[in-house]
C-alpha positions as CSV (number, residue, x, y, z in Angstrom):
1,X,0.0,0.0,0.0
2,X,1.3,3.5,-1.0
3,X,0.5,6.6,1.0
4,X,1.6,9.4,-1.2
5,X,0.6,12.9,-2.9
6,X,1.4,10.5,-6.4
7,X,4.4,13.6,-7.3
8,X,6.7,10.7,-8.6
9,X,4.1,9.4,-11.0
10,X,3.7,12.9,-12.6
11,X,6.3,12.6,-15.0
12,X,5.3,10.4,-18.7
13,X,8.5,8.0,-17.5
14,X,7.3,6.2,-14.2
15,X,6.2,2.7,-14.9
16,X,5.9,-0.4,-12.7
17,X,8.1,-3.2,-12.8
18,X,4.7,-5.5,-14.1
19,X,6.5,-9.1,-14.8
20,X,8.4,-8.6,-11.4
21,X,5.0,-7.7,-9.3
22,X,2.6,-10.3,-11.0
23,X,5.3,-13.0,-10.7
24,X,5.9,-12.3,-6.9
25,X,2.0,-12.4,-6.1
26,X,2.1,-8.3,-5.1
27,X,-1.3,-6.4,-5.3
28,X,-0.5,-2.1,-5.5
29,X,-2.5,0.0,-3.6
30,X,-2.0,3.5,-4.0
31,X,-4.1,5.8,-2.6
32,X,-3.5,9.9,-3.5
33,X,-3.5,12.6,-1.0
34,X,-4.7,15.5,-3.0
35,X,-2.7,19.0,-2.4
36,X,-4.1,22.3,-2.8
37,X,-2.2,23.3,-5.9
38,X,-3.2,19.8,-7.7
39,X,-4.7,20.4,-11.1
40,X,-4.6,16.7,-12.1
41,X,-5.6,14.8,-8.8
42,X,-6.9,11.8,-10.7
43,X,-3.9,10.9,-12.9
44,X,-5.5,11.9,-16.6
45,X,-2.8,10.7,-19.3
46,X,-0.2,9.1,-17.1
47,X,1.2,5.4,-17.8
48,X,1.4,4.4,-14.1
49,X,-2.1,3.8,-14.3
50,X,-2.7,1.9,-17.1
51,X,0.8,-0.2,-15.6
52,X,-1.2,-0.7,-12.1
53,X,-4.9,-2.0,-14.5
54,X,-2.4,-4.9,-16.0
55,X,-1.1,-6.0,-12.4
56,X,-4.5,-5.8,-10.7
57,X,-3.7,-2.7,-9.0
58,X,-5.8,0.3,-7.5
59,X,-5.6,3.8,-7.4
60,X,-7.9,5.3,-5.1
61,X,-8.5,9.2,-4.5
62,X,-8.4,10.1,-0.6
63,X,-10.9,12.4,0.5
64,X,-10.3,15.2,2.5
65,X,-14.0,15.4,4.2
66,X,-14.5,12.1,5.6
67,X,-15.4,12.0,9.6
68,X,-13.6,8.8,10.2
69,X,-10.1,9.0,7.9
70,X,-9.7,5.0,7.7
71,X,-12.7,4.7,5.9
72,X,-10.8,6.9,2.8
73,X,-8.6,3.6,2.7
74,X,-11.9,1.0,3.1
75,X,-10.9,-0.8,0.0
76,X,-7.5,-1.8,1.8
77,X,-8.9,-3.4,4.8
78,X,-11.5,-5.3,2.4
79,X,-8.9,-6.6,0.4
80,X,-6.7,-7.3,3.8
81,X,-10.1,-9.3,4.9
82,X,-10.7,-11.1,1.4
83,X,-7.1,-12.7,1.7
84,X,-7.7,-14.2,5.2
85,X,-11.0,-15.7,4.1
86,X,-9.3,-18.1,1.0
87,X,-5.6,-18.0,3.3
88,X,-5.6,-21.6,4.4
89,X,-3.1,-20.8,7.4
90,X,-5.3,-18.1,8.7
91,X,-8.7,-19.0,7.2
92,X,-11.4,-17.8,9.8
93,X,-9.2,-16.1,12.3
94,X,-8.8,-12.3,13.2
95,X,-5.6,-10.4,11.9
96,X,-4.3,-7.7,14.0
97,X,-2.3,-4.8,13.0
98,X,0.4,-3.5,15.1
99,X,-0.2,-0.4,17.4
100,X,-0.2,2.8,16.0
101,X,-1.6,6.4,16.5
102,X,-5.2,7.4,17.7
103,X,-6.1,9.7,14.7
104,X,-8.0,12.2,17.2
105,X,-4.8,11.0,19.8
106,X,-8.5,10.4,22.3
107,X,-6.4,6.5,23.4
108,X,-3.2,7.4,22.3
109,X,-2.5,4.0,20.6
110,X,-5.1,2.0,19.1
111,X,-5.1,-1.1,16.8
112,X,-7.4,-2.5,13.9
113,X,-9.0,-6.2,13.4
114,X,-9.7,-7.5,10.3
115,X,-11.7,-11.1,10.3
116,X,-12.9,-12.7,7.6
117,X,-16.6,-12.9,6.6
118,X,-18.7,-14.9,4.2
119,X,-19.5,-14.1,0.7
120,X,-23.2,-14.1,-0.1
121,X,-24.2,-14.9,-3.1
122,X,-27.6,-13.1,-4.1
C-alpha cells in the first residue's frame, strides 16, 4: 500500500516493474493525497495507471471530508479481509495490526482487526 501525494508518478516515465510484481504475487495500492495546488488529482494521461490495470492494481482518490479518515482507505482493509478468508493458514481467524496512533490522539494508541466474513451470493 502507497500513501503518497502521487508527485513521482507525474512525469510520462514512471512505470511499474509489471513481470516482477505479478510474478511475486504483489497487489498495489495506491491511494493519492490530493494538495491544494493539484490540477490533475486523478492521474489523466499518465502510464502508471494503465501499468497498475495490468497487475490488478488500484488507485484510489483520498478524500479530505470524511469524519472517520480509515474509511478513505476502506478498500484496503476489504482486500486485507478477502485474503484471510481463502488464506488456508489463517482462514477464519482475526488479523491484528500493530499499534499505532489514535487519529483524534483520544487512546493514544489503538489497533485495527480484520476477520474474515462470508461471501453471499444473491
Amino acid at each position: 500500500m502507497v500513501l503518497t501525494d502521487v508527485g513521482f508518478a507525474s512525469s510520462e516515465n514512471v512505470t511499474l516493474p509489471e513481470t516482477q510484481l505479478q510474478t511475486a504475487g504483489v497487489k498495489v495500492l495506491i491511494y493519492k493525497l490530493p494538495q491544494a495546488n493539484d490540477n490533475n488529482v486523478y492521474l489523466s494521461n499518465i502510464p502508471l495507471l494503465g501499468s497498475l490495470c495490468r497487475i490488478g492494481g488500484t488507485f484510489e482518490v483520498i478524500q479530505e471530508d470524511l469524519d472517520n479518515p480509515l474509511y478513505a482507505i476502506k478498500s484496503y482493509f476489504s482486500y486485507l479481509a478477502s485474503t484471510h478468508m481463502v488464506a488456508p493458514a489463517v482462514a477464519g481467524k482475526p488479523l491484528w495490526t500493530s499499534l499505532y496512533l489514535d487519529f483524534d490522539e483520544i487512546s493514544k494508541y489503538i489497533t485495527t482487526v480484520t476477520f474474515p466474513g462470508k461471501i453471499l451470493q444473491l
